[in-house]
C-alpha angles and dihedrals in degrees: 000000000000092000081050090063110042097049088053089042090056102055096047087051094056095043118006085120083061106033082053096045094042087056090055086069155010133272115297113260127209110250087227112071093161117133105258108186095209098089103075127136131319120202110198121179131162142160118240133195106197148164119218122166090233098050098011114204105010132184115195146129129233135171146175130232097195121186155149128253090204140357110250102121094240095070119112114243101251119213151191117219124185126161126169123192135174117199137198095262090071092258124126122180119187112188133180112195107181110174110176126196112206128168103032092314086303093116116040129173154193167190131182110181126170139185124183153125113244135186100198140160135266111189101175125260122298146046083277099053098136123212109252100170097246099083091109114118135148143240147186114201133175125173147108134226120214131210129196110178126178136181102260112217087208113046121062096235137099099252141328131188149146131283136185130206129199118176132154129203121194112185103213104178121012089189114190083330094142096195088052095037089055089050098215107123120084110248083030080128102038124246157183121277117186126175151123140253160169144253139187123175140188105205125178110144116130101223122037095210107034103008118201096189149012134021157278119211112186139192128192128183107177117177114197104202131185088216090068094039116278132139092220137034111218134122136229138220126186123172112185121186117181126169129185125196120173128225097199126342106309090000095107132179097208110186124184136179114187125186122189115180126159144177140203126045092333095181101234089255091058098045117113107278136202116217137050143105099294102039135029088002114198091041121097101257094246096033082129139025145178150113099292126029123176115188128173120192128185116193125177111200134181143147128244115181124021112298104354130089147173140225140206124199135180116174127171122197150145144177136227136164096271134358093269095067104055113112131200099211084059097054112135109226132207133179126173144143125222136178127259116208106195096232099165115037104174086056099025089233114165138208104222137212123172136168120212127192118199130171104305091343147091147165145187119228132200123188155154113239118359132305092247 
């Protein structure tokens, strides 16, 4: 609890001022509404060789179709993203990720939906799993998750909204994995999950891809439920709080606390998990899971010459059964840089490649738009 705390505690510090005057109202407009017709659409495509620790040496090819659903100059750029990769562990992932903003921002939707073949780790539950070597198992997962969002008239926030999610695991070799051999743990044979939920979110920064200012507070309740044909019952909660002050114009400060915990039977791939290329890099998504998992994160970016940039992190987090039990003295810690090439300039949208570096970890990340 106390790492939850002081993470929490923090971040209020630094910008409570901000987080309580940004509630009071809504996200800043522009005083010129008028239609501008410089602003179209934008096609992006590129081929990318990576190494991550969760996929290792990866080929693959990705792109972004960005665009606008009207011309007022308030309105957020809306996008298609979609990437496909094969590496050389015999796994291949495509994605297609479209959000569209209609109606002044005030409707926003989206689709994230995902096919692939995965050898990934399974490390045990809790903050103490060790690393025996024998964690390797393999997947094949196929699914997509849906947002409607809408301006609400009574509540003060940008915008809330509903979402559903349908995915289905299928755990198609455990290996010498020992925790799914014994069968014991709930999701050891893969599985469907299938729910609703809610979100509710507070946005004002001032750019959606590399934002200079500003600030973007989420909340996300998501019920998996066998009457609507899960495998499991078992809910979600995710609160993400992400704030952004500049320095000079591009030379940004970018701060994020993030908090997952969840209750009812959670299947162990679905557990809150520590790792990945957007929090705790350096550390195997999955390194650590459990039902509650706090991370913080601080970043400084900026670009020095032309179209390149660089970037500075530093995260701390760590996971445990329930809030009580998570300890300070056990936070897992990460640091790392990594290089921005401005691909696309209209929208200010990177390609992204970090190193992090955690406690006897580390990992290389490649990416389209920033972490946080």
């Amino acid at each position: 609890m106390r790492s939850w705390l002081v993470c929490a505690g923090l971040f209020l510090f630094l910008h409570g001022d901000s987080i309580r005057a940004q509630l009071s109202v809504q996200a800043p407009a522009p005083e010129d509404t008028s239609e501008t017709p410089t602003r179209g659409t934008s096609v992006k495509a590129f081929p990318y060789v990576y190494y991550t620790p969760e996929t290792e040496l990866a080929f693959g090819a990705g792109g972004i179709l960005t665009f606008y659903t009207a011309k007022d100059r308030i309105l957020r750029p809306s996008k298609v993203a979609a990437s496909a990769y094969y590496s050389t562990r015999k796994q291949y992932k495509v994605s297609v990720d479209p959000e569209v903003y209609l109606s002044r921002n005030e409707i926003f939707t989206s689709m994230y939906l995902d096919l692939g073949q995965a050898v990934n780790k399974f490390y045990g539950v809790g903050s103490g799993s060790p690393d025996l070597g024998v964690e390797d198992y393999e997947a094949f997962f196929w699914g997509a998750k849906a947002e409607f969002q809408f301006k609400p008239r009574l509540l003060n926030v940008t915008r809330s909204g509903v979402l559903y999610e349908f995915h289905s695991d299928d755990v198609t070799d455990k290996r010498l994995n020992p925790d799914l051999l014994a069968d014991t743990i709930a999701g050891a044979d893969g599985g469907v999950i299938s729910g609703p939920g809610y979100t509710a979110l507070v946005d004002t920064r001032d750019h959606l891809f590399f934002p200079n200012a500003g600030g973007r507070y989420a909340f996300e309740y998501m019920v998996y439920s066998r009457s609507l044909g899960s495998d499991f019952n078992y809910n979600v909660t995710t609160l993400d709080l992400r704030q952004y002050r500049s320095l000079s114009p591009d030379h940004v400060l970018a701060f994020q606390v993030y908090g997952q915990w969840s209750g009812g039977e959670v299947p162990f791939y679905r557990l809150p998990a520590l790792g990945g290329q957007n929090r705790m890099r350096g550390y195997f998504y999955g390194r650590y899971v459990d039902r509650v998992l706090v991370t913080s994160q601080v970043e400084y970016r900026q670009y020095f010459w032309k179209r390149l940039g660089f970037v500075v992190f530093a995260a701390a987090g760590n996971v445990a059964e329930q809030f009580k039990e998570l300890r300070f003295r056990e936070t897992n810690i990460s640091a790392g840089a990594g290089l921005r090439l401005l691909f696309n300039k209209a929208e200010k949208v990177n390609l992204r490649v970090d190193v992090g570096i955690g406690r006897e970890t580390s990992g290389v990340y490649f990416g389209l738009e920033e972490a946080f």
